[in-house]
N, C-alpha and C positions, 0 to 999 in steps of 0.2 A: 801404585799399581803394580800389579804381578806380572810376570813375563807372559800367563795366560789369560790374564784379563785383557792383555793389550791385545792378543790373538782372538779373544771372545769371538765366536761365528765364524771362524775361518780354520777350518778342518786340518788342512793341507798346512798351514801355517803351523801349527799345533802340533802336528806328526813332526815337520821340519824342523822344532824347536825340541822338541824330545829326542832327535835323532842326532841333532845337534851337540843338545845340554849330556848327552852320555858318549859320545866323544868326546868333549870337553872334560867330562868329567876323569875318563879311564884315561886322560893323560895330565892327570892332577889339578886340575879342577878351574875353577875361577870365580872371580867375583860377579854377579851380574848385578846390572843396573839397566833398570825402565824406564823411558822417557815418553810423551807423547806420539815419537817419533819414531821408537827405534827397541831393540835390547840390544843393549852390549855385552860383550864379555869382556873382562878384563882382569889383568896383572901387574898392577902399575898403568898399565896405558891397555888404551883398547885395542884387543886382535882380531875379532871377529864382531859380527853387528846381524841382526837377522831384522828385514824391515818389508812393511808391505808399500811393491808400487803403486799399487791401487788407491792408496790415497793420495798420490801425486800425478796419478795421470788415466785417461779414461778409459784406454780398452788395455791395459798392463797383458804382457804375454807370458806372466810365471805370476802365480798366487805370492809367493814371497822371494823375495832376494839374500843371500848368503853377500856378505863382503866379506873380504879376509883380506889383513894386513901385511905382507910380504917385506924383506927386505931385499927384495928383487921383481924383476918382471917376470911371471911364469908366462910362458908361449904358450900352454893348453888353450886348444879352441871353443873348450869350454867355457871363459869367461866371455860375458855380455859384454863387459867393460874392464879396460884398466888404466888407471890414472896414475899421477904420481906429484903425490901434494907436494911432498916436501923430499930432501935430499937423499935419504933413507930408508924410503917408504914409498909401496905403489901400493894402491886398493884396486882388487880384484875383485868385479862385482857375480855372482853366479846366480841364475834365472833358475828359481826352482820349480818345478811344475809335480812332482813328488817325491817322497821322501826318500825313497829309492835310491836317488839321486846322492843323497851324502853315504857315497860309498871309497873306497878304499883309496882312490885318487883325491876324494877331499878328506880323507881322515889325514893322509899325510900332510896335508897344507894349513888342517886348521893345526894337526902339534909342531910344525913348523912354527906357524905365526905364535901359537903358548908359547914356545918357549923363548921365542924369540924376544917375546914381552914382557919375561921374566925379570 
């Protein structure tokens, strides 16, 4: 499956994965991979993941979610959520509701997390 086949019928998702994949891209690119579940990007290891909650839960409050993988805790009040799996690493989840939205504050965090995954 293609990264827009998984997005098929979901507008907003599709803008956010295009606005995504060319930041990604103008900071040297990555591998992606499509699951059921998810796209990943990745460089070695996954740094960013773009996924819909809507198929986890019934009235979702953002068409798609942005995670990005940190090797720190960001305090921006912009994330939904941040966890921290393992000793390394927190995931930072971000509610997207339009594309708008991956602007200059996440361009810096997704080439953080690239390069970090280098």
């Amino acid at each position: 499956m293609t990264p827009e086949e998984h997005f098929a019928g979901q507008p907003v998702a599709l803008a956010v994965l295009g606005a995504v994949s060319g930041v990604i891209d103008d900071v040297g690119g990555a591998q992606i991979r499509t699951t059921t579940s998810q796209v990943a990007f990745r460089r070695g290891r996954g740094f960013a993941y773009l996924w819909l909650p809507g198929r986890y839960v019934a009235k979702p409050a953002a068409d798609v979610v942005l995670s990005v993988v940190l090797g720190r805790r960001d305090e921006s009040p912009r994330w939904k959520e941040v966890v921290h799996p393992s000793p390394n690493q927190w995931m930072h989840h971000l509610e997207v509701t339009d594309p708008a939205q991956i602007d200059a504050e996440v361009v810096g965090w997704l080439r953080e997390a690239a390069e970090r995954a280098s």
